[in-house]
DSSP file (Angstrom, degrees, kcal/mol; ACC not computed):
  #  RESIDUE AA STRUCTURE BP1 BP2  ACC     N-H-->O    O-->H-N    N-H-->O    O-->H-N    TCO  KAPPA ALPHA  PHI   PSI    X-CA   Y-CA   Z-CA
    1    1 A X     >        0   0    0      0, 0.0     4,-2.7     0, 0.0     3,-0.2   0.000 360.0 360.0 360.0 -30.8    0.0    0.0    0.0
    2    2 A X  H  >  +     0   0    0      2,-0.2     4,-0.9     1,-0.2     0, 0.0   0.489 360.0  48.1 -75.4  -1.2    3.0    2.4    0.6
    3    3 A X  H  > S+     0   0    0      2,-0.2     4,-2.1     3,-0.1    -1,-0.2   0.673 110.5  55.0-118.8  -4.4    4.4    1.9   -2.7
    4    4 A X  H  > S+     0   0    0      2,-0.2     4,-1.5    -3,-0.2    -2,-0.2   0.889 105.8  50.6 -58.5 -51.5    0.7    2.6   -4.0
    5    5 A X  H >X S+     0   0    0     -4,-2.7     3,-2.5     2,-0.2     4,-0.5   0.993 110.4  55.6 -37.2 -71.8    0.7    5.8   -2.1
    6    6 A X  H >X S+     0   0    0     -4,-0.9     4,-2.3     1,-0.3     3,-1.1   0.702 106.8  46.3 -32.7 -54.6    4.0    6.5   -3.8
    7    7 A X  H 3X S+     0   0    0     -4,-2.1     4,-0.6     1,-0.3    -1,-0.3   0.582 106.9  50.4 -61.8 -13.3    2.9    6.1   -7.0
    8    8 A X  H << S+     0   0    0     -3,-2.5    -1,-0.3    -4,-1.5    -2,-0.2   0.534 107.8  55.9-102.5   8.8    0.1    7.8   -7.1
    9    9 A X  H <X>S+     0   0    0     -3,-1.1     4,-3.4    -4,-0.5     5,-0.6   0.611 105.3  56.2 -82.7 -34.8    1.9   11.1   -5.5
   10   10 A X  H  X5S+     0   0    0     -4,-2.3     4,-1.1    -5,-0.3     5,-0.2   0.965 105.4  50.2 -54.3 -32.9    4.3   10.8   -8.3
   11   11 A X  H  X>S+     0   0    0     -4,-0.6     4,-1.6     1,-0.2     5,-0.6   0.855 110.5  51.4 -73.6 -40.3    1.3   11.1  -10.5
   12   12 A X  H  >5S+     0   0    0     -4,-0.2     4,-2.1    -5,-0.2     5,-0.2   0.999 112.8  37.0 -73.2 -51.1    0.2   14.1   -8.5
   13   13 A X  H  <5S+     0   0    0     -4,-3.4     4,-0.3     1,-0.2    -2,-0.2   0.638 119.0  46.7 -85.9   4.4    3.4   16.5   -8.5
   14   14 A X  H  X<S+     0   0    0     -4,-1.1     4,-0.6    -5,-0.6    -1,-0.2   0.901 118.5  35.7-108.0 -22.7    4.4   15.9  -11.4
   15   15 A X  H  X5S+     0   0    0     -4,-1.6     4,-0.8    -5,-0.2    -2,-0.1   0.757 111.0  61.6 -80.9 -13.8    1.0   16.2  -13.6
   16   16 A X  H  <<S+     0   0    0     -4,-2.1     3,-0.4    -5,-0.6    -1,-0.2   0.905 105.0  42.6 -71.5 -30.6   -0.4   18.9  -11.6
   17   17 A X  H  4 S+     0   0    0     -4,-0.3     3,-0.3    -5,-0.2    -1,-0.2   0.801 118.9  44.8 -70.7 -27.5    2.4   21.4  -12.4
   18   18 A X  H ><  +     0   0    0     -4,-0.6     3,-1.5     1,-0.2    -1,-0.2   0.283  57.9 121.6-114.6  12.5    2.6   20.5  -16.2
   19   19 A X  T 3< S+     0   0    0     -4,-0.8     3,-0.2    -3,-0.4    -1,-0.2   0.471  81.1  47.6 -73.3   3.3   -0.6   20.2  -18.0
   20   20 A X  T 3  S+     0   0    0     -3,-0.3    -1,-0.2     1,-0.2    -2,-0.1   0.399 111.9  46.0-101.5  11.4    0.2   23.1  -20.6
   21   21 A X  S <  S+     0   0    0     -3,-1.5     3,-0.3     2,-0.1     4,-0.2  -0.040  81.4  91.0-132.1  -1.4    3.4   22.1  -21.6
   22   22 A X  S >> S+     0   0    0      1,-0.2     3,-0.8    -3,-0.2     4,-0.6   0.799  86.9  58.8 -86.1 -15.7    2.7   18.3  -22.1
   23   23 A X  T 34 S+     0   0    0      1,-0.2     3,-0.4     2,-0.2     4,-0.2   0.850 103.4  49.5 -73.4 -34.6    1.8   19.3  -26.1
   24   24 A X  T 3> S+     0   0    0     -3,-0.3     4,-1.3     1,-0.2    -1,-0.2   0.492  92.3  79.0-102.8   6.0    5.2   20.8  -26.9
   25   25 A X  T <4 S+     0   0    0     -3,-0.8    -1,-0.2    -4,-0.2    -2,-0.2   0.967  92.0  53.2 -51.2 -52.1    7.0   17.6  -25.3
   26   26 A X  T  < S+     0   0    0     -4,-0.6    -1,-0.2    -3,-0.4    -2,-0.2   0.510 103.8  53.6 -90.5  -3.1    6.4   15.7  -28.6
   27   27 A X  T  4 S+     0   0    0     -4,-0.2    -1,-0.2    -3,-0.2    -2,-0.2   0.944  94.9  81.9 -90.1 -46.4    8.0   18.4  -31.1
   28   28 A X  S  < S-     0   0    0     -4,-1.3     3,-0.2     1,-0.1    -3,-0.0   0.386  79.9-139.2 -72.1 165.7   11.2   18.3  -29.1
   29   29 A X  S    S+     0   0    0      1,-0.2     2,-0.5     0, 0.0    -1,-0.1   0.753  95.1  34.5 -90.3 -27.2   13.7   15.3  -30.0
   30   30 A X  S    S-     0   0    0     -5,-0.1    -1,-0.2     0, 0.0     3,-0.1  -0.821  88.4-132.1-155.6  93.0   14.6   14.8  -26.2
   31   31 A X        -     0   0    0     -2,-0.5     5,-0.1    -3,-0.2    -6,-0.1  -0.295  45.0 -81.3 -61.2 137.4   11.8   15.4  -23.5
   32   32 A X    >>  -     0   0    0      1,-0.1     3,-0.9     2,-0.1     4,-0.7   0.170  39.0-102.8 -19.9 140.4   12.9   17.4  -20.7
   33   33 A X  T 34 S+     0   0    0      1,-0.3    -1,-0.1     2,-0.2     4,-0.1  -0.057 118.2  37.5  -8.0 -15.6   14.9   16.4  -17.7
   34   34 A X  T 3> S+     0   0    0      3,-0.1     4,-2.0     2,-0.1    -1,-0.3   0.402 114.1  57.8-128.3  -7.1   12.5   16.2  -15.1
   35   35 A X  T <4 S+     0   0    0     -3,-0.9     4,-0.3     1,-0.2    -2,-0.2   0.764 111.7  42.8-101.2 -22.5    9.7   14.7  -17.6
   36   36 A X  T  X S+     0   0    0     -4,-0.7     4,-0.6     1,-0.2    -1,-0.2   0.839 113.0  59.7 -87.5 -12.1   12.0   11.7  -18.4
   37   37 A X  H  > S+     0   0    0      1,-0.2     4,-3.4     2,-0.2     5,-0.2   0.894 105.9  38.9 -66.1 -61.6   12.9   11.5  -14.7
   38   38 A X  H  < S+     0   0    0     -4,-2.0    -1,-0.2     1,-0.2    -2,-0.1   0.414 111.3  59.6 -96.3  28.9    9.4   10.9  -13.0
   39   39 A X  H  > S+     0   0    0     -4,-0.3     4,-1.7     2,-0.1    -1,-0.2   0.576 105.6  54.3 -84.2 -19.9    8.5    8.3  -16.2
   40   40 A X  H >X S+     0   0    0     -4,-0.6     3,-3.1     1,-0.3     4,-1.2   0.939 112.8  41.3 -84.7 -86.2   11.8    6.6  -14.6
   41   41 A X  H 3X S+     0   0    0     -4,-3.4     4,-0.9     1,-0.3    -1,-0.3   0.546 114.4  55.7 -50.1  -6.7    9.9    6.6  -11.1
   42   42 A X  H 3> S+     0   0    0     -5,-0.2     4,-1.8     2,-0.1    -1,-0.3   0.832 106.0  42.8 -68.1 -31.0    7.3    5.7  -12.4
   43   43 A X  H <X S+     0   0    0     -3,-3.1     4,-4.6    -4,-1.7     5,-0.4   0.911 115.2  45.4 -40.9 -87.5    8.2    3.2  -13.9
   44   44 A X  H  X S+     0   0    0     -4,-1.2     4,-1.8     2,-0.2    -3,-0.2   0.805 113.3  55.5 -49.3 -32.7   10.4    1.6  -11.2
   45   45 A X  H  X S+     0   0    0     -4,-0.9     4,-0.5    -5,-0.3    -2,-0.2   0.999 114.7  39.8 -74.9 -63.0    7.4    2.4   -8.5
   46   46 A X  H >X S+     0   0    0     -4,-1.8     4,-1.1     2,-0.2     3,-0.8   0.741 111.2  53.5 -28.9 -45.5    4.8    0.4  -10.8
   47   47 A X  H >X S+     0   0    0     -4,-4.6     4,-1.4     1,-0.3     3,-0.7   0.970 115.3  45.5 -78.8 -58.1    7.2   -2.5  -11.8
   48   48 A X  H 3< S+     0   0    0     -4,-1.8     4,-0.4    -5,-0.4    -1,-0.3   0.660 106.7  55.5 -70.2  -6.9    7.7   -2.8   -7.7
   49   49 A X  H <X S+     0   0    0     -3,-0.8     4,-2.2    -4,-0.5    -1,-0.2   0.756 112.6  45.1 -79.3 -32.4    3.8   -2.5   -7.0
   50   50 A X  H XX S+     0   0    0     -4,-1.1     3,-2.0    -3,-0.7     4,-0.6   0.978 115.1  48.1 -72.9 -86.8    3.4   -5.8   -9.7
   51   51 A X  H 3< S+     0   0    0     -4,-1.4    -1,-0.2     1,-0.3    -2,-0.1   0.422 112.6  48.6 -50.2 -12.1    6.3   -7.7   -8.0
   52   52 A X  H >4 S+     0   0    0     -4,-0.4     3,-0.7    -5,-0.2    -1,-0.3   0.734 108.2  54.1 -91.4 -38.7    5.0   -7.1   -4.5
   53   53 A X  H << S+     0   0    0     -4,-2.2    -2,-0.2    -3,-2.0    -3,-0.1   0.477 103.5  51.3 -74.9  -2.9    1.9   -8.1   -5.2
   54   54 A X  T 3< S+     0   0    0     -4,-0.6     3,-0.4     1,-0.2    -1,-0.2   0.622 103.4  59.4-102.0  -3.4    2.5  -11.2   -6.5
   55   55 A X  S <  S+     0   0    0     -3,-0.7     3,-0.2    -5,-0.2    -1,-0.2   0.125  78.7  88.6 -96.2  20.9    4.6  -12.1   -3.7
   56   56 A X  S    S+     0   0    0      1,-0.1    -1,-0.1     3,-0.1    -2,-0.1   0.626  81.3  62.8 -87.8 -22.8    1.5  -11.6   -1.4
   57   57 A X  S    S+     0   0    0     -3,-0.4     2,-0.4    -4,-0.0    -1,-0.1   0.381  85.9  88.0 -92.2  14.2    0.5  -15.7   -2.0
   58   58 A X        -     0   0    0     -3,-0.2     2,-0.9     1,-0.0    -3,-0.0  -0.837  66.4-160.3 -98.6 140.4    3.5  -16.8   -0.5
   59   59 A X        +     0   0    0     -2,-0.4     3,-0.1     1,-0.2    -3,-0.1  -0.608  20.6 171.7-102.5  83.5    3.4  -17.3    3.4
   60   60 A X        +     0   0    0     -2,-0.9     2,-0.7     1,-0.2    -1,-0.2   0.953  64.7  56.0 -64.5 -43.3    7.3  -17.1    3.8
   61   61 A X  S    S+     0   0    0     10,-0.0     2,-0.7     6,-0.0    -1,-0.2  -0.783  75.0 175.5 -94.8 100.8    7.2  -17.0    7.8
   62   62 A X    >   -     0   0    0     -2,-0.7     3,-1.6     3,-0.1    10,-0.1  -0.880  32.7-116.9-120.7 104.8    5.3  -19.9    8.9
   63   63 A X  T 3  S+     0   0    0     -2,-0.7    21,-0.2     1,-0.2    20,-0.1   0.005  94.1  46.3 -14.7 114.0    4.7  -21.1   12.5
   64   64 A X  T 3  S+     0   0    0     19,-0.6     2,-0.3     1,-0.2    -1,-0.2  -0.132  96.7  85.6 136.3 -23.2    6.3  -24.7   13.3
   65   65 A X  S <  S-     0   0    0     -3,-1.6    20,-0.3     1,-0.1    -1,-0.2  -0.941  91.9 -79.2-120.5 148.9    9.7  -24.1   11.9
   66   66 A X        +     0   0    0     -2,-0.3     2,-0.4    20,-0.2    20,-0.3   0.427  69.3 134.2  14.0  99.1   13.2  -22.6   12.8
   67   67 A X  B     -a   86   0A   0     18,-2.9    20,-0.7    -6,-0.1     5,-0.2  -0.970  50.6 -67.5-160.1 171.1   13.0  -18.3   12.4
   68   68 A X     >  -     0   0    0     -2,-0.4     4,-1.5    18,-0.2    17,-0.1   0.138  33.9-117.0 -33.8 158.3   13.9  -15.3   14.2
   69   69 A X  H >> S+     0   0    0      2,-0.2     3,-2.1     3,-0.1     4,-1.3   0.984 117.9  52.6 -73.5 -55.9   12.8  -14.1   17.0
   70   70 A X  H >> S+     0   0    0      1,-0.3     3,-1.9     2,-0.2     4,-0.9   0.735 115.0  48.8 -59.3 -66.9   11.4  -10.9   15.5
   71   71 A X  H 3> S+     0   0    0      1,-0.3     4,-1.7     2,-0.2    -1,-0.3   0.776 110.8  46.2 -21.1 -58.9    9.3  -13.5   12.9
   72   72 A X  H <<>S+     0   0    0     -3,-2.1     5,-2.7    -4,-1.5     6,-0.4   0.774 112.3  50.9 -85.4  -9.7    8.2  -15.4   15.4
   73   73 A X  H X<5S+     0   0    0     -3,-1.9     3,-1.5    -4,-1.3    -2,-0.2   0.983 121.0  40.8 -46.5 -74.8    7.0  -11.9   17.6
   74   74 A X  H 3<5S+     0   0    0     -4,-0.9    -2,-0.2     1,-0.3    -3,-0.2   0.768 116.1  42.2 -69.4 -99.4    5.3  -10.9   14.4
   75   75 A X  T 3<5S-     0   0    0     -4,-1.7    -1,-0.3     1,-0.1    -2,-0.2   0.240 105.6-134.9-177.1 -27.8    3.9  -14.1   13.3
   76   76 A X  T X 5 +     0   0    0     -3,-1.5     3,-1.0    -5,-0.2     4,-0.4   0.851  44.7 159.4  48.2  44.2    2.8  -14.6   17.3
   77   77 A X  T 3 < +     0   0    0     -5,-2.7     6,-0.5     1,-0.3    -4,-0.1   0.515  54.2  75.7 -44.8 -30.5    4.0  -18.1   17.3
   78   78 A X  T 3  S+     0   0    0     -6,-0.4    -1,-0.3     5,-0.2     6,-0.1   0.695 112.1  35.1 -65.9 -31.2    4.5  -18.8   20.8
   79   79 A X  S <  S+     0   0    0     -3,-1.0    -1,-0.2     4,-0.1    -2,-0.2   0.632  93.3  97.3-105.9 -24.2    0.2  -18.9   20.8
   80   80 A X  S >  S-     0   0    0     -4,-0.4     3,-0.9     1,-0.1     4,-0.1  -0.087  85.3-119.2 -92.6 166.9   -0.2  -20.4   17.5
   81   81 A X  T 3  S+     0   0    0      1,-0.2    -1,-0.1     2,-0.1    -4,-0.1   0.682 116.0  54.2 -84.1  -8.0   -0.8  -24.8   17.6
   82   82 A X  T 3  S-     0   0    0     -5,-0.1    -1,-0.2   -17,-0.0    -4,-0.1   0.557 107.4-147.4-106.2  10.4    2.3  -25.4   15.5
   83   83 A X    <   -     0   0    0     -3,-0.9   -19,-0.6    -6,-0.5    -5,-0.2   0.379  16.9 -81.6  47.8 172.9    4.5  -23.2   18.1
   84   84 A X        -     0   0    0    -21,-0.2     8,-1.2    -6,-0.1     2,-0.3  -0.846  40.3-167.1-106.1 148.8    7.5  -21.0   17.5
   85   85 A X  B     -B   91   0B   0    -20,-0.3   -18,-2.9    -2,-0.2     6,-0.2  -0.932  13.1-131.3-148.3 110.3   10.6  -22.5   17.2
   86   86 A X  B >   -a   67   0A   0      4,-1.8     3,-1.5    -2,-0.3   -18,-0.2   0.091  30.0-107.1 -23.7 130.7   14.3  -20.5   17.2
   87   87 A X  T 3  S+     0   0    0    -20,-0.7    -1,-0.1   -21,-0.2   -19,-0.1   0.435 124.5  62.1 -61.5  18.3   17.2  -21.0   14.7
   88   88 A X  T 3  S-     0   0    0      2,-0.1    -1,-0.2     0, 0.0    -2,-0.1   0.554 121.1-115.9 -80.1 -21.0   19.0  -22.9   17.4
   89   89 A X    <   +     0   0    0     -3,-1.5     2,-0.3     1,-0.3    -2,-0.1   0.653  68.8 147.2  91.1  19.2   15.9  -25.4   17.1
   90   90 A X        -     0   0    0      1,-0.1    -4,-1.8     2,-0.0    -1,-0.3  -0.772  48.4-130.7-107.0 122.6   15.0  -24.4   20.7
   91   91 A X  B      B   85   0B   0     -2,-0.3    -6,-0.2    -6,-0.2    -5,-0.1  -0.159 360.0 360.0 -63.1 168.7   10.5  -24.5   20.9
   92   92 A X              0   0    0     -8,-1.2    -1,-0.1   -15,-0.1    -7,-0.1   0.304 360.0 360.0 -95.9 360.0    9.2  -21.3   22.5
């Protein structure tokens, strides 16, 4: 959701300042410096919204095996029926 925010703020300062100037982009040979800049962040913000959301069906931290403490904090393992379990291999 943060990289949603993000992108859609790019989309706000940078089209709100320029909407009378976007017609004389396409006679120049090489759009402006800042125009070719926040297509770049746009870009890169979109392309990470896609790849983050497709990693959203994986459950990478799962209750019953070996993880961090902070994981297994997060994850609340110590409560859960398959317990939390250290990376020494020590139960919680």
């Amino acid at each position: 959701m943060i990289l949603l925010a993000l992108a859609m703020l790019n989309i706000l300062v940078f089209h709100k300042p320029h909407p009378e100037s976007q017609g004389a982009w396409d006679a120049e040979p090489v759009p402006p410096r800042k125009v070719r800049a926040a297509a770049a962040i746009s870009l890169l913000g979109w392309s990470a919204i896609i790849i983050c959301g497709r990693f959203i069906a994986y459950d990478w931290f799962e209750c019953g095996k070996p993880q961090p403490a902070f994981i297994n904090a997060v994850e609340a393992c110590k409560s859960s029926e398959q317990g939390g379990y250290t990376l020494e291999g020590k139960r919680l």
